[in-house]
N, C-alpha and C positions, 0 to 999 in steps of 0.2 A: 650291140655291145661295143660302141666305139670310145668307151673309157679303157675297155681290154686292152683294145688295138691301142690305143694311147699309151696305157701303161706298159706294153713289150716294147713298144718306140723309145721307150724311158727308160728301161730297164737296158738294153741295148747299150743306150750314151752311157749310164751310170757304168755298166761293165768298160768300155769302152778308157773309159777316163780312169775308174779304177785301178785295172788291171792291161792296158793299152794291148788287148790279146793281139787286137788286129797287126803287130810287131812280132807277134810270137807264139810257135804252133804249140797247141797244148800235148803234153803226154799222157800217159794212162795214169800216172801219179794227180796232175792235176784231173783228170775226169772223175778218180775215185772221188777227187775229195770235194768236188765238184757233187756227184753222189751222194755223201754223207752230210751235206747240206740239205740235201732233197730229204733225206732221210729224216734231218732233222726237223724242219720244217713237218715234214708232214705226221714227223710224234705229237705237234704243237697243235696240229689240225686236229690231230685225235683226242687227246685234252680237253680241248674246243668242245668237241662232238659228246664226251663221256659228261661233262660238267653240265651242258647243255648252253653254253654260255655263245651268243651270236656274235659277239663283238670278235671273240676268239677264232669261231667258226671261218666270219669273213675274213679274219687278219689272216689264218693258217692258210687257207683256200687262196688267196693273192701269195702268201709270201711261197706259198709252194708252186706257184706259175712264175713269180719271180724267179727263183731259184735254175727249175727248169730251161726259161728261155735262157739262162747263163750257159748250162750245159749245150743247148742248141747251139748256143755261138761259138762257144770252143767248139764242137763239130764241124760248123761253118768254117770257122780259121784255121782248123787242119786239112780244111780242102774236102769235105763232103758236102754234097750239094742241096744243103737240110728245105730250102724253097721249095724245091721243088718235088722231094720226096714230102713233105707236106704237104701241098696240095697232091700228089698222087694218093696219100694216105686222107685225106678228107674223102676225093673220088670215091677209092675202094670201100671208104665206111660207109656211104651214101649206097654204093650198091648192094650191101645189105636188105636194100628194102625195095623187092621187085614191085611192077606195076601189074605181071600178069595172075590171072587169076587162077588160074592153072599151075603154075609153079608155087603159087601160095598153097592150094591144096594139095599138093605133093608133098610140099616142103612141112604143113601139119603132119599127116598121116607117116612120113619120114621118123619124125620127134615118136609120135604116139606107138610107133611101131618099134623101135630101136633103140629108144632114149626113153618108154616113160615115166623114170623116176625124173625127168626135169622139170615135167608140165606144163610143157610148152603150149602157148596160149597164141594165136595170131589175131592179131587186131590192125583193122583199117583205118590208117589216114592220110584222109584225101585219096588219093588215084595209089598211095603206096600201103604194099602188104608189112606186115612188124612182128616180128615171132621174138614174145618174152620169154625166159622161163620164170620159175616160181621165186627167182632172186632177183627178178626185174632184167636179167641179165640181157640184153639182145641176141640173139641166136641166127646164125647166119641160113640163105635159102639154099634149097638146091642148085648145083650148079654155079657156088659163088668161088672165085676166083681169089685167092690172097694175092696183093702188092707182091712187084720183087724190086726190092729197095736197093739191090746190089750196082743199078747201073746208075747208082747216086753216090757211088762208091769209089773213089778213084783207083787204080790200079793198084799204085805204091803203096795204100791204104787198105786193102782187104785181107792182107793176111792180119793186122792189126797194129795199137801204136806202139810206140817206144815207147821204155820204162820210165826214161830221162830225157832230159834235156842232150 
């Protein structure tokens, strides 16, 4: 998908030139409202999706990753360190899906025992195990580990941001 990658490259400059953040740390006013773009965007995706209309679908679908990598960059420019809890956060999604065979049949009989109103389903692909449930949802193995995204977090930063400028 390297028109994605192209388009967050773009999206990037257009913020950049827009709103010149990389000058200026954003606040919780600007992240809301930052947010309420996301939001809007993705009423327009839904719209899209009830009309069934594709032209809409793909326009909602890009302008709500447009939107997003906006938010990322104010993150980025207040000083969290969005790279690289990103790729830790790709990592951790990928380990979702063990190789052993053995935690795969735990990890069903887990679902089937404790959970079976999900109907969780494990399907192979390739060398990796994949546990849906009945909303297609991915469903994590046993023994899976959540990200701790706090050390992408700088100090001054974790109690949370300013209201203002």
């Amino acid at each position: 998908m390297y028109g994605v990658k192209r388009l967050v490259e773009m999206t990037e400059d257009f913020n950049n030139i827009k709103s010149n953040w990389s000058n200026k740390k954003p606040t919780l006013v600007d992240l809301k409202n930052q947010f309420k773009l996301i939001q809007e965007e993705v009423r327009e995706l839904e719209e899209g999706l009830e009309s069934n209309d594709t032209v809409e679908i793909l326009d909602g679908a890009l302008d709500v990753l447009v939107v997003t990598v906006g938010l990322l960059q104010q993150l980025e420019d207040a000083g969290l360190y969005v790279d690289q809890a990103a790729i830790e956060t790709g990592a951790n999604n990928l380990s979702k899906f063990p190789m052993n065979e053995t935690t795969a049949t735990c990890t069903q009989m887990h679902y089937d025992l404790n959970f079976p109103e999900l109907d969780v389903k494990t399907f192979q692909h390739g060398s990796y195990y994949v546990f849906k449930d009945k909303n297609d949802k991915v469903r994590k193995p046993l023994g899976f580990k959540s990200n701790d995204l706090s050390r992408f977090i700088p100090e001054e930063l974790k109690k949370g941001f300013k209201d203002a400028a």
